[in-house]
C-alpha positions as a printed NumPy array, in Angstrom:
array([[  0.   ,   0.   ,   0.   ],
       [  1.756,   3.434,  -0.654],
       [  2.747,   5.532,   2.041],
       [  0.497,   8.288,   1.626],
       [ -2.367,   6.   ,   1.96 ],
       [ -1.22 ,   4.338,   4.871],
       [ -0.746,   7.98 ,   6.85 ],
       [ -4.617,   8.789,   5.732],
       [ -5.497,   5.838,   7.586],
       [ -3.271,   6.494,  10.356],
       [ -4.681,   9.874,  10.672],
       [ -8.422,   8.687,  10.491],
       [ -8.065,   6.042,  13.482],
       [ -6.177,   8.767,  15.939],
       [ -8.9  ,  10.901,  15.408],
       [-12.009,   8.485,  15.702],
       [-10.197,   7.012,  18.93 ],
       [ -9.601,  10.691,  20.473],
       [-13.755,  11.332,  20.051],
       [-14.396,   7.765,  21.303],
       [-12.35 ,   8.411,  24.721],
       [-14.848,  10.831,  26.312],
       [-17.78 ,   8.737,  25.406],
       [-16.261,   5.858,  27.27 ],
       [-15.632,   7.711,  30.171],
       [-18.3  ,   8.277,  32.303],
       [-19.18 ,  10.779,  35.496],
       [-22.269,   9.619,  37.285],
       [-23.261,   9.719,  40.918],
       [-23.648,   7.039,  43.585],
       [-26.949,   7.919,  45.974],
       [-26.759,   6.682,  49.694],
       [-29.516,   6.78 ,  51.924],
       [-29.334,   5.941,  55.264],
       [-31.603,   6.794,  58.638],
       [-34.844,   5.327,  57.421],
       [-35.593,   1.614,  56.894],
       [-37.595,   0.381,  53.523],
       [-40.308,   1.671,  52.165],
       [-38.92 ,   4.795,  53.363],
       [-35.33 ,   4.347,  51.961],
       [-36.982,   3.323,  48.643],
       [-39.34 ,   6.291,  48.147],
       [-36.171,   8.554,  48.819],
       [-34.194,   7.295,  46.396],
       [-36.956,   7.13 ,  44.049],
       [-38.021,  10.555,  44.65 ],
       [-34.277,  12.334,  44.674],
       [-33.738,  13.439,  41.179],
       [-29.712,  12.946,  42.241],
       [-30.856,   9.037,  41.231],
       [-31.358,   9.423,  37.521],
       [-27.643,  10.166,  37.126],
       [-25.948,   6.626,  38.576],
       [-25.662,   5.824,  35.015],
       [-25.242,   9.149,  32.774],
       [-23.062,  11.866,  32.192],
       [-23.564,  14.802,  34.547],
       [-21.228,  18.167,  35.092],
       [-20.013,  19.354,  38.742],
       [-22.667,  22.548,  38.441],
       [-25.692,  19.521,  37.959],
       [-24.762,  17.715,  40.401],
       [-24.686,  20.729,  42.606],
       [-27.862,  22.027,  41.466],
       [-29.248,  19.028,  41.987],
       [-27.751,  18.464,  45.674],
       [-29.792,  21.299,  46.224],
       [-32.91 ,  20.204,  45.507],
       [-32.249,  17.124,  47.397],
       [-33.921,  18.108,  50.755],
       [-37.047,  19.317,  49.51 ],
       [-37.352,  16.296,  47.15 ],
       [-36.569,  13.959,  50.465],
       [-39.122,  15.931,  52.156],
       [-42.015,  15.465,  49.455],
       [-41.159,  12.312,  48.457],
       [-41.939,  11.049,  52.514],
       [-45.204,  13.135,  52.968],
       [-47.501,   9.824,  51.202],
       [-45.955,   8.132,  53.787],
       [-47.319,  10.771,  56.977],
       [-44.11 ,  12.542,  57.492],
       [-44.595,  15.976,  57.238],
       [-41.406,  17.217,  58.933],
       [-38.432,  15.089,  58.25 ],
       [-35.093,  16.61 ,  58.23 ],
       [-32.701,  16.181,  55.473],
       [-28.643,  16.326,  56.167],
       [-26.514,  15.485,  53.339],
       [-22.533,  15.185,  52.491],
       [-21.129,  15.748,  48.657],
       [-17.832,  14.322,  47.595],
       [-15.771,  13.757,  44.526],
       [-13.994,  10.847,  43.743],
       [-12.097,  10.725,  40.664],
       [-14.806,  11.487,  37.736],
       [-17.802,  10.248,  40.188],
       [-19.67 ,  11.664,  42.635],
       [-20.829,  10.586,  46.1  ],
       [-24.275,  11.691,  48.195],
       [-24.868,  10.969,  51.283],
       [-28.13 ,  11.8  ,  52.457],
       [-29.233,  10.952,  56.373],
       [-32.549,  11.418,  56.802],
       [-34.809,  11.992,  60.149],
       [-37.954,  11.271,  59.55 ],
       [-39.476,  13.099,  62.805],
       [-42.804,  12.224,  64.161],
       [-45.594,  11.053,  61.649],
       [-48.991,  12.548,  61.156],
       [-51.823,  10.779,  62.856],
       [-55.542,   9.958,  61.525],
       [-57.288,  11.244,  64.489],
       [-60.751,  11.686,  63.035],
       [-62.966,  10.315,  60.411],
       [-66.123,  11.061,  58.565],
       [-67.95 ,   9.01 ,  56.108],
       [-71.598,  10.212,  54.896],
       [-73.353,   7.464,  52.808],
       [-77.051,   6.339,  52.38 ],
       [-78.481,   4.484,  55.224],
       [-79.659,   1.926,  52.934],
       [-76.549,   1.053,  50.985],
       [-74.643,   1.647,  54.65 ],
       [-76.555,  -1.091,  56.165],
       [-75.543,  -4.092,  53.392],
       [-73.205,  -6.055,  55.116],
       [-69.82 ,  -5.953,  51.915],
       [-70.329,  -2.108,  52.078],
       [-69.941,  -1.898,  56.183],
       [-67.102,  -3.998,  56.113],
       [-65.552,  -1.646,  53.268],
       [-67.206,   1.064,  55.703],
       [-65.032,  -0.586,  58.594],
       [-62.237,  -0.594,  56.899],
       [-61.672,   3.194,  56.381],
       [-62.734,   3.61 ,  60.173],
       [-59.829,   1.744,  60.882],
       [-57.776,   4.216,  59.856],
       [-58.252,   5.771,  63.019],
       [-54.958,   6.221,  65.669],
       [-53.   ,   5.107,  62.826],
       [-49.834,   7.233,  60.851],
       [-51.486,   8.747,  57.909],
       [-50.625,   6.899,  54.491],
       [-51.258,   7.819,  51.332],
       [-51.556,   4.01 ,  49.704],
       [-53.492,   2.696,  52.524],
       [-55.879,   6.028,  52.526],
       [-56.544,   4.929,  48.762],
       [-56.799,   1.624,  48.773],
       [-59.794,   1.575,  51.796],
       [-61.574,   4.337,  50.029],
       [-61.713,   2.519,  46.651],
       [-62.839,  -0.671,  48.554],
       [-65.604,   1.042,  49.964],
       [-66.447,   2.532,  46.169],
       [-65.704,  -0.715,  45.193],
       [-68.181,  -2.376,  47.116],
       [-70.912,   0.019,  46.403],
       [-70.773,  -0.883,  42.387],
       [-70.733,  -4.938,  43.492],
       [-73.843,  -4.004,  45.161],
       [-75.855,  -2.667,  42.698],
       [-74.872,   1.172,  42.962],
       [-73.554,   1.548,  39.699],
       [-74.211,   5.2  ,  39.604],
       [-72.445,   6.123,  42.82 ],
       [-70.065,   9.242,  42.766],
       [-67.611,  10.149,  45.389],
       [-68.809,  13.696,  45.798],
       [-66.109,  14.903,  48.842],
       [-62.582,  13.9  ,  48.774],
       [-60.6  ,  15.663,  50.944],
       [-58.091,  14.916,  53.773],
       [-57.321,  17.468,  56.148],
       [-53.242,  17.412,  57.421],
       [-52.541,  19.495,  61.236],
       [-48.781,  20.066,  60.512],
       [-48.291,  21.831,  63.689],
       [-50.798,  19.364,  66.18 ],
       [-49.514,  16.068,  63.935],
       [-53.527,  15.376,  62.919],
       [-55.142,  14.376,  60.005],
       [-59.285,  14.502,  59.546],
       [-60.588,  12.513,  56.633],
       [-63.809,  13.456,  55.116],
       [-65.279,  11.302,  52.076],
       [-68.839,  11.253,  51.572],
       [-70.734,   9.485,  48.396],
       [-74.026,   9.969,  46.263],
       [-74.879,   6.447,  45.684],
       [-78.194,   6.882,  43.475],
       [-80.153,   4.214,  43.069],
       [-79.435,   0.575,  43.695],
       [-79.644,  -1.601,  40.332],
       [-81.656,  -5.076,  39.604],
       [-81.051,  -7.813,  37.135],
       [-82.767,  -7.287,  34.073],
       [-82.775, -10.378,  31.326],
       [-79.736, -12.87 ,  31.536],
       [-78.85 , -13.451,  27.416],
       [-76.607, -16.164,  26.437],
       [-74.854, -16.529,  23.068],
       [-72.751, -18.846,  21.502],
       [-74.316, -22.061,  23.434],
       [-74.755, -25.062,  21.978],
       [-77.94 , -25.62 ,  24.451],
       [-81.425, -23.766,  24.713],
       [-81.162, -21.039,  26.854],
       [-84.147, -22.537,  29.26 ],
       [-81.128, -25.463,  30.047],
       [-78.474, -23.011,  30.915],
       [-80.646, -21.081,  33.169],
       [-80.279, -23.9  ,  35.93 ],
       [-76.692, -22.12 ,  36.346],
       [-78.244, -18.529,  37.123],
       [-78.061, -17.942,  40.507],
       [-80.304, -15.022,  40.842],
       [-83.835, -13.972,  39.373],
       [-84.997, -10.95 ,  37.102],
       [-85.547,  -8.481,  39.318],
       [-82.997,  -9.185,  41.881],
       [-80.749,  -6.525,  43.059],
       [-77.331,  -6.94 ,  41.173],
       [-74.483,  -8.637,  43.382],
       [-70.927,  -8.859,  41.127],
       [-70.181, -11.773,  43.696],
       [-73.328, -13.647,  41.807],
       [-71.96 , -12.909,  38.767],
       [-68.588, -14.707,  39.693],
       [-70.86 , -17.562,  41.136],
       [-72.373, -17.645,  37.374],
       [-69.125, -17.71 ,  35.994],
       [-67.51 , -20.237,  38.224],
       [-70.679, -22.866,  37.273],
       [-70.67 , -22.486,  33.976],
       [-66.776, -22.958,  33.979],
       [-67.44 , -26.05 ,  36.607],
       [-70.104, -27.676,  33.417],
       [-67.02 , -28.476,  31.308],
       [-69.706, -28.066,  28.969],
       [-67.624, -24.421,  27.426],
       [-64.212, -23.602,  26.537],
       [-65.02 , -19.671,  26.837],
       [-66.944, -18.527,  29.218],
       [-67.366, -14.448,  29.715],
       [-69.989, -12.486,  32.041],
       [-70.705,  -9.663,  30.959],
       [-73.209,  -6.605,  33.036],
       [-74.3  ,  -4.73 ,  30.182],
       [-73.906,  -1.48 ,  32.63 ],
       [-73.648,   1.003,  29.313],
       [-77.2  ,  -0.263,  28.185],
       [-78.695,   0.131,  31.475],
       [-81.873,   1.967,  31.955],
       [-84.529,   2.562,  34.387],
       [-82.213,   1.167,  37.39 ],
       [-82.437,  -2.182,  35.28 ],
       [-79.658,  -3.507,  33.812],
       [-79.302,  -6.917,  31.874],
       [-76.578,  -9.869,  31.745],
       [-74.81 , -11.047,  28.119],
       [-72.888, -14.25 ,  29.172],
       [-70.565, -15.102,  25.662],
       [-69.892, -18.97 ,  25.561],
       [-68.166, -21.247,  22.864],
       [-68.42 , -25.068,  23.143],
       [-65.84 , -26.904,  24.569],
       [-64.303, -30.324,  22.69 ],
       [-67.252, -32.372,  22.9  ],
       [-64.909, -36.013,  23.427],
       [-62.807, -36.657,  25.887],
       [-60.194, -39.335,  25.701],
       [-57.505, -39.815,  28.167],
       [-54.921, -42.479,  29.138],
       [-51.624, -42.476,  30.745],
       [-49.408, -45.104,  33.533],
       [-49.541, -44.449,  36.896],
       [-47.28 , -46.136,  40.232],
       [-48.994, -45.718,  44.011],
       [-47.647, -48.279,  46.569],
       [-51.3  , -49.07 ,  47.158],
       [-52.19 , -49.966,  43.918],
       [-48.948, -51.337,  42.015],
       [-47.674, -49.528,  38.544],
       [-51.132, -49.592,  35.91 ],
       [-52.757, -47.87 ,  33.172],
       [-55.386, -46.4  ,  33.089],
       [-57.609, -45.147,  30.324],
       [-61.218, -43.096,  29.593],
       [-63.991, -41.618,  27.126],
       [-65.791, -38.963,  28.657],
       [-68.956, -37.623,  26.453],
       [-68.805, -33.76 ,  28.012],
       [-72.618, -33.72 ,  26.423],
       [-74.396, -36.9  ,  25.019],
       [-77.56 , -34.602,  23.515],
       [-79.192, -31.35 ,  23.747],
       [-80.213, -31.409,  27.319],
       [-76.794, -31.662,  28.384],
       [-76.126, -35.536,  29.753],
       [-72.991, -36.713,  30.258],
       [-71.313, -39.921,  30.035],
       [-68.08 , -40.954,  31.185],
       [-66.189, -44.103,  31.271],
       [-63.104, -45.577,  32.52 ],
       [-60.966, -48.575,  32.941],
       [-57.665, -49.315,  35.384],
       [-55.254, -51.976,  34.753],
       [-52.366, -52.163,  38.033],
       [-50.981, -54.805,  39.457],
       [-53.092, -54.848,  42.472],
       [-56.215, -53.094,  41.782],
       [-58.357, -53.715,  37.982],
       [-61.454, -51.416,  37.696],
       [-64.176, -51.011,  34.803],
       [-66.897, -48.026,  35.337],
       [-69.159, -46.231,  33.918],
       [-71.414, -43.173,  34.79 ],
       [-74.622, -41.438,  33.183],
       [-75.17 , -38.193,  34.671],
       [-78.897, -35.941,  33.52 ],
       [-78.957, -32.347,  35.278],
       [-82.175, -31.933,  36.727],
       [-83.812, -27.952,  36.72 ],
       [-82.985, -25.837,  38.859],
       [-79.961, -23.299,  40.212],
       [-78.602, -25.784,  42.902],
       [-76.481, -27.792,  40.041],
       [-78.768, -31.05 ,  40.79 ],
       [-78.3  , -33.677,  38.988],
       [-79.614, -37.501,  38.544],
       [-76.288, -39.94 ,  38.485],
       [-76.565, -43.856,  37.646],
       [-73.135, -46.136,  37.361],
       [-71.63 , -49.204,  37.411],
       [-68.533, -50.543,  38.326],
       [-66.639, -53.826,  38.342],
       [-63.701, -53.91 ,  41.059],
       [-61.006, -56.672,  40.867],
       [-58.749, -55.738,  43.979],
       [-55.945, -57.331,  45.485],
       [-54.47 , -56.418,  48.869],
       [-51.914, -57.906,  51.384],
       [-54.944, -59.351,  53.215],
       [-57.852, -59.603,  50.784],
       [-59.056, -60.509,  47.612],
       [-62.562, -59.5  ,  46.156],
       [-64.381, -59.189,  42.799],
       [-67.583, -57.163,  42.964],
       [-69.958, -55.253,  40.917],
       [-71.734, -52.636,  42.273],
       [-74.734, -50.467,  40.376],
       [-75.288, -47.077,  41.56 ],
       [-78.228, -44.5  ,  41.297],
       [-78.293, -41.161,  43.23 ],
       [-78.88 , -37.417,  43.33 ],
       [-76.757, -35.007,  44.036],
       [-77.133, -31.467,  44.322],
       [-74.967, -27.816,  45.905],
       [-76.755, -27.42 ,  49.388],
       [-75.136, -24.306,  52.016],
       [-72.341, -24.803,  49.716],
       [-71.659, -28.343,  50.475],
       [-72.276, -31.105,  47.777],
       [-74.954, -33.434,  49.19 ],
       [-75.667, -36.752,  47.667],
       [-78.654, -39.331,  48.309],
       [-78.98 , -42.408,  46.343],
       [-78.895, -46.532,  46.218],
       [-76.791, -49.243,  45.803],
       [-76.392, -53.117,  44.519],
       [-73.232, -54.237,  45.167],
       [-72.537, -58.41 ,  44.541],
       [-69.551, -60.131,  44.516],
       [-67.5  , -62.804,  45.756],
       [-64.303, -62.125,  48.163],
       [-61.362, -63.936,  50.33 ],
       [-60.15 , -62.551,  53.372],
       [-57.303, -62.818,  55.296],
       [-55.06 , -63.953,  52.058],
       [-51.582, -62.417,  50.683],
       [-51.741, -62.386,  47.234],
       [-49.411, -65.388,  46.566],
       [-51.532, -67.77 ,  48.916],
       [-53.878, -70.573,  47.493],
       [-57.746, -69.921,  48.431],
       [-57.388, -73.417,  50.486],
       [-54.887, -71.784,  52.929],
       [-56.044, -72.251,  56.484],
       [-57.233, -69.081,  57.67 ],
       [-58.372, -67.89 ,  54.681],
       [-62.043, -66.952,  54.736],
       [-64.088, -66.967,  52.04 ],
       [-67.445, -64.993,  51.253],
       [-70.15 , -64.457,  48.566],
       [-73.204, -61.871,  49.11 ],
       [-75.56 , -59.405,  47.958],
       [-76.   , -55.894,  49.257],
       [-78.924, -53.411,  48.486],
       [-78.233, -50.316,  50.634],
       [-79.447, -46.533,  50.794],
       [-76.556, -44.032,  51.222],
       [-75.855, -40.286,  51.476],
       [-72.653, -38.179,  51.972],
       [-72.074, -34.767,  52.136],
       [-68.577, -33.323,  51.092],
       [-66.842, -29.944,  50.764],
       [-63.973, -28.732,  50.22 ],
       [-62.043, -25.218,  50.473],
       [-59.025, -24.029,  49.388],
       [-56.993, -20.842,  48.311],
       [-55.387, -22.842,  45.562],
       [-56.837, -26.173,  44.514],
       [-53.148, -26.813,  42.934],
       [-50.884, -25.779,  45.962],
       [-52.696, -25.188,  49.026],
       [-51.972, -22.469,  51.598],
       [-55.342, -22.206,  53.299],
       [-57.625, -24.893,  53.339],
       [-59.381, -27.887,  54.543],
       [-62.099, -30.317,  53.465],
       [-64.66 , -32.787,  55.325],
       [-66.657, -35.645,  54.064],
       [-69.557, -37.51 ,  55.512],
       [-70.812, -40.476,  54.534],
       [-74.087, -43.189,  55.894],
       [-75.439, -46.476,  54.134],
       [-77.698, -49.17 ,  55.659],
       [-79.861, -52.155,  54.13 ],
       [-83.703, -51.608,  55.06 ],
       [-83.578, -54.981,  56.987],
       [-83.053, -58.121,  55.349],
       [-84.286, -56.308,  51.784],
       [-83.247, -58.078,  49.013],
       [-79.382, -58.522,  50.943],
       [-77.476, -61.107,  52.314],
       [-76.982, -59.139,  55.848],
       [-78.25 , -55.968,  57.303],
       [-76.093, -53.476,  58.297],
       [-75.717, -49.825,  58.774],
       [-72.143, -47.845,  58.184],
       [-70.8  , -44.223,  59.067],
       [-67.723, -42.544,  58.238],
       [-66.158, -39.438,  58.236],
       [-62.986, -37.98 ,  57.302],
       [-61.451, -34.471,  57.063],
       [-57.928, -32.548,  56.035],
       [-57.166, -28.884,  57.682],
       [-53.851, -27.28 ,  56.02 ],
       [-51.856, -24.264,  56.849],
       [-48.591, -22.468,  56.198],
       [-46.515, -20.849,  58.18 ],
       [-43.293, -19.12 ,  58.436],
       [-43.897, -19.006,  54.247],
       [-42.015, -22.048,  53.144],
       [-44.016, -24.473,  55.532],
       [-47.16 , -26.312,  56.006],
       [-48.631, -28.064,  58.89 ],
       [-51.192, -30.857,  57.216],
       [-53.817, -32.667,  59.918],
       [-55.431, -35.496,  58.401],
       [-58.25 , -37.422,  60.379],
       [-60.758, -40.791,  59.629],
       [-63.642, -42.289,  61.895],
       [-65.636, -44.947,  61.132],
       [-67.943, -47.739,  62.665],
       [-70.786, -50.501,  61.152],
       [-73.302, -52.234,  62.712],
       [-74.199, -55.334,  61.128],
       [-75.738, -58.636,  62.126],
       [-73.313, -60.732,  59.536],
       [-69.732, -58.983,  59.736],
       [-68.609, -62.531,  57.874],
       [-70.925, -61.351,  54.815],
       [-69.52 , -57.452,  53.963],
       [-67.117, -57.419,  51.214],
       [-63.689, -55.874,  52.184],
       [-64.556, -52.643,  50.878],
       [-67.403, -52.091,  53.587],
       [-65.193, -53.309,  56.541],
       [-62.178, -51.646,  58.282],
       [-58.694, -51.592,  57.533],
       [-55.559, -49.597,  58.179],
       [-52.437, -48.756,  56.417],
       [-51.071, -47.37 ,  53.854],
       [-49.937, -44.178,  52.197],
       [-53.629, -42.532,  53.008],
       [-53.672, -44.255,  56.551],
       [-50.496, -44.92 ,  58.746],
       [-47.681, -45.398,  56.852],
       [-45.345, -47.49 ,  57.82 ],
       [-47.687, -50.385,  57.171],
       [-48.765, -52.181,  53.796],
       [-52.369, -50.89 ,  52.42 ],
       [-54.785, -52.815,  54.313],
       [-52.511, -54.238,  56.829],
       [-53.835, -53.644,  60.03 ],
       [-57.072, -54.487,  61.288],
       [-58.403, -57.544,  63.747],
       [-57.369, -61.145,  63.264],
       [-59.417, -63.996,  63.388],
       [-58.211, -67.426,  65.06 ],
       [-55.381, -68.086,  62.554],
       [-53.571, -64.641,  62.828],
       [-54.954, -63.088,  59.459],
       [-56.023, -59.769,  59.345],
       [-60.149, -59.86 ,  58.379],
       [-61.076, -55.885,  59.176],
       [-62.837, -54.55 ,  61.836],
       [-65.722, -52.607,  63.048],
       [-64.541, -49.491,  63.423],
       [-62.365, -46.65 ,  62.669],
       [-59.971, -43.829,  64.014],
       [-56.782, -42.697,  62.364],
       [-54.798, -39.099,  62.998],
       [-52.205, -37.831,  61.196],
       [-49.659, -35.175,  61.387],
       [-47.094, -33.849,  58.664],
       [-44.708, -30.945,  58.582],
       [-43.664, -29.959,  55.473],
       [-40.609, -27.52 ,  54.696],
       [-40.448, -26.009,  50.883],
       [-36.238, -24.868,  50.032],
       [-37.007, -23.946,  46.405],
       [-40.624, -23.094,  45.328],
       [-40.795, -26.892,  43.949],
       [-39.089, -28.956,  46.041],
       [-39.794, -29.749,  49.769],
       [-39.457, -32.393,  52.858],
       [-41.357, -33.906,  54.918],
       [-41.963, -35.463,  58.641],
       [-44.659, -37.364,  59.42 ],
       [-46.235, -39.26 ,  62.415],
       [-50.192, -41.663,  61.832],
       [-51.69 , -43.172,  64.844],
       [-54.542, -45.144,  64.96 ],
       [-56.07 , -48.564,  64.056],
       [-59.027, -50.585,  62.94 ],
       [-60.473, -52.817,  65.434],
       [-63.774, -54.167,  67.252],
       [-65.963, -52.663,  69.921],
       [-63.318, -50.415,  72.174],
       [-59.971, -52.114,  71.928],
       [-58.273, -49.337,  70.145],
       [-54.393, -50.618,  70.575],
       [-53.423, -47.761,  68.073],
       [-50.778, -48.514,  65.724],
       [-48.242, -45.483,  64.988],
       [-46.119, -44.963,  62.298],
       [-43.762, -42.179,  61.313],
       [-41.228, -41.257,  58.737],
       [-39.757, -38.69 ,  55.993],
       [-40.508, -37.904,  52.469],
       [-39.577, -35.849,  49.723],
       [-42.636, -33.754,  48.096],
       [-42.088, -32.225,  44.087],
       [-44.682, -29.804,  42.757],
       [-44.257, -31.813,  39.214],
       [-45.62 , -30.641,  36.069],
       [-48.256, -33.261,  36.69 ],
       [-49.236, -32.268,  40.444],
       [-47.772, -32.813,  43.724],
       [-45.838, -35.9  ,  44.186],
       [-45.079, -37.434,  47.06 ],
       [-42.639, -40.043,  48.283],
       [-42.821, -40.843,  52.025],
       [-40.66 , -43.443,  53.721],
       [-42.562, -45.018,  56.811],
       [-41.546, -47.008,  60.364],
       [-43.508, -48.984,  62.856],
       [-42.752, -47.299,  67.015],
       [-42.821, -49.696,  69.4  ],
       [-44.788, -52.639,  67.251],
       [-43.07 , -56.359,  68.302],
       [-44.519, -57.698,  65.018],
       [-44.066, -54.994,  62.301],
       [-39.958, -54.14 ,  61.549],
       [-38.714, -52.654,  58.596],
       [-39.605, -49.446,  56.533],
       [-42.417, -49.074,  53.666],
       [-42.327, -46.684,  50.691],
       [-45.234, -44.723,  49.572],
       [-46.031, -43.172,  46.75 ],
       [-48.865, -40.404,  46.079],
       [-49.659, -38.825,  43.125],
       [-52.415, -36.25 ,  42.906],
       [-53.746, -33.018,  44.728],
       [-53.57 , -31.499,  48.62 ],
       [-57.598, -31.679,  48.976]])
């Protein structure tokens, strides 16, 4: 290249690097706060203009200008918070091309609520959401004044007044009233709340049933007075119908006229067929497959059919279920099933078929069911599953039940998939009407129930408990599945499923009369989902009062999987002569 050329490019990279240099050197200012804890520190630094310069360019007259400002920024940015007279020192030094603030800041004494005043209409006062809203703001009382909480009680309270129907309500005085000198503030908020709404005509589009069917979901009648919490009720039991894969409420509130305004509920149809299938492992059961159709609506009038077959190593299962809603906006419904049952436990075999028919329906929020059975079958108890039938000991049984039963059930939870806050309870009774077309009479009641909590954030305490007892004037003639056992992942681990429960002559386990099991586990979550576990089950199954109860404990390992909360315990025996050892269980499925 010739020499000339090479001095042009010489020339050319000297002076791009000398306009480079001063863009890659950089004077900015570091901001420390100190005096105040968070939210404090955090609404200083925020409100300090000083902290838009940590990362640009700024000359020594900005930053001095802006040092100035610093106090009365400090000052304003803490008045949201009730302090009206903080005191702002500060400290300004240069260190090589950056510069450091210091700012120490004394908050002083905050500003008190020391009187409120609400004005609203006696009638909308009196509904019970908009005096708890009404509460809330009144609470505000003898506390520091803050801006956040002042706003978020007084839009609950406006809130609450457009759930309930006041959809033309206007907040007509606003006004807080701040005593610098005595430390007071006065509140004053009053409302014009208008007229108090009704339900007009509930229109749904997009259904693939007549509206007359879909009205069994409505909770509420034409000329009701609106409630948004009914409208989330409508919403939640149309979503519950698995009939729709959109479902949108909508309160036409722009159409509304003559204090009446109607309901446009938008719906498309969900997938119509349903098939699912997929392996499964519980210690209980063995590893299976299991497999289903499910019909989410057979015809117009919305019946459903499902069915469903289990192949595991321990447990075979073939059912079916026809369910017709019934009219109505309780969510009744007429159910009929049957199910064949080949199980195969550490101390019984049985096969049985057992025909269902019942109705359930939503009653005070609990799902109450009342119905009959037919269940027939033939079964061998007191038998490990390697055993010949003609093992001493081993008793066998054929009969046929026909028995009423009803349950009620209910469960509650913050989060169905993770629970924080919840519990559920089931009830259950059955008895034969004498000797009626049955092989024995008896009469059976059982309850169970699960309360969980968390604490300390990454922990939950998890109470389990079971009760049960039958009356019967043939115990030799109930299947296994209508006696008593315990043990098992769902029981007291530390024993096999089915395990424990009165022997007859020979030493086999046969099931008992009655029922009681507790249960206690801790569980302690190190990464959002991973977690451990310590556990401790008492109880047993025996007859009349000889309780004896069995107690197990152990640890597990709990993974919030893609597929739900799995759970791997490993149990022990305390202080049983005749149980050693450890036993594995595995749970797949939800909390509740």
């Amino acid at each position: 290249m010739e020499p000339y050329r090479m001095r042009q490019i010489h020339r050319y990279l000297s002076l791009l690097l000398l306009l480079l240099v001063p863009a890659l050197s950089h004077a900015g200012v570091q901001l420390v706060v100190d005096g105040v804890n968070d939210p404090l520190k955090a609404a200083v630094v925020a409100g300090v203009s000083l902290s838009q310069y940590a990362a640009r360019d700024v000359s020594e007259a900005q930053v001095h200008r802006l040092y100035d400002r610093a106090d009365a920024e400090a000052g304003a940015a803490l008045r949201p918070y009730g302090y009206y007279d903080a005191h702002i020192t500060g400290k300004i030094v240069q260190a090589g091309k950056d510069w450091r603030i210091s700012l120490h800041v004394t908050p002083g004494e905050p500003v008190k609520v020391t009187s409120i005043d609400v004005k609203l209409d006696p009638a909308a006062a009196a509904l019970k959401p908009i005096r708890d809203a009404r509460r809330g703001i009144e609470k505000l009382k003898g506390q520091r004044l803050d801006d956040a909480g002042y706003d978020a009680a007084r839009d609950a309270l406006n809130n609450a007044l457009t759930a309930n129907g006041y959809l033309d309500a206007k907040l007509t005085v606003r006004r807080v009233e701040v005593n610098r000198g005595e430390r007071s503030a006065a509140i004053h908020l009053a409302w014009d709340v208008g007229r108090r709404y009704r339900y007009g005509q509930v229109q749904f589009e997009g259904s693939q049933f007549q509206p007359n069917f879909l009205q069994r979901y409505v909770p509420f009648k034409t000329g009701d007075y609106f409630d948004q919490n009914q409208l989330l009720s409508l919403q939640q039991a149309l979503n519950s119908a698995d009939y729709f894969s959109v479902v949108n409420v909508i309160p036409e509130t722009d159409k509304a006229k003559d204090g009446v305004v109607d309901i446009k509920v938008e719906l498309a149809p969900a997938k119509r067929r349903i098939y699912t299938t997929g392996l499964f492992v519980g210690t209980d059961t063995g590893v299976g497959v299991r497999g289903g159709v499910e019909y989410r609506w057979v015809n117009s009038y919305g019946h459903k059919w499902k069915n469903d077959i289990v192949l595991a190593q321990r447990l075979k299962t073939l059912s079916s279920q026809y369910t017709i809603p019934l009219p109505g906006d309780n969510q009744r419904s007429l159910n009929f099933g049957a199910t064949f049952r080949d199980a195969n436990t550490v101390t019984s075999q049985s096969r049985t078929l057992e025909l269902v028919a019942n109705e359930s329906e939503l009653w005070h929020e609990w799902v109450r069911t009342v119905g009959v059975h037919a269940l027939t079958g033939s079964f061998d108890v007191g038998k490990t599953p390697n055993e010949p039938e003609s093992t001493p000991g081993v008793e066998h049984g054929h009969s046929t039940l026909f028995y009423a039963e009803g349950s009620l059930s209910r469960k509650v939870a913050d989060n169905f998939d993770f629970v924080h806050r919840g519990w559920s309870l089931n009830f259950d009774a059955r008895s034969t009407a004498n000797d009626l077309l049955s092989t024995a009479r008896f009469s059976e009641i059982t309850a169970s129930g699960k309360w969980i909590r968390s604490f300390w954030r990454t922990n939950r305490l998890i109470l389990r408990g079971d009760l049960g007892h039958v009356w019967t004037n043939h115990f030799d003639a109930l299947p296994p599945q209508l006696r008593f056992f315990a043990g098992g992942d769902q029981s007291i681990r530390g024993y096999p499923f089915q395990g424990i429960g009165p022997e007859n002559t020979y030493g086999r386990v046969i099931g008992g009369n009655s029922l009681v099991i507790g249960s206690a586990t801790i569980e302690h979550y190190f990464t959002p989902r991973w977690g451990i576990a310590t556990f401790v089950d008492a109880g047993n199954a025996f007859n009349g009062t000889n309780v004896h109860p069995k107690i197990g404990t152990g640890i597990g390992v709990r993974w919030r999987s893609p597929v739900g909360m799995i759970r791997v315990d490993v149990g022990t025996p305390i202080n049983d002569a005749q149980r050693h050892g450890v036993e594995l269980h595995l749970v797949i499925g939800p909390d509740l």
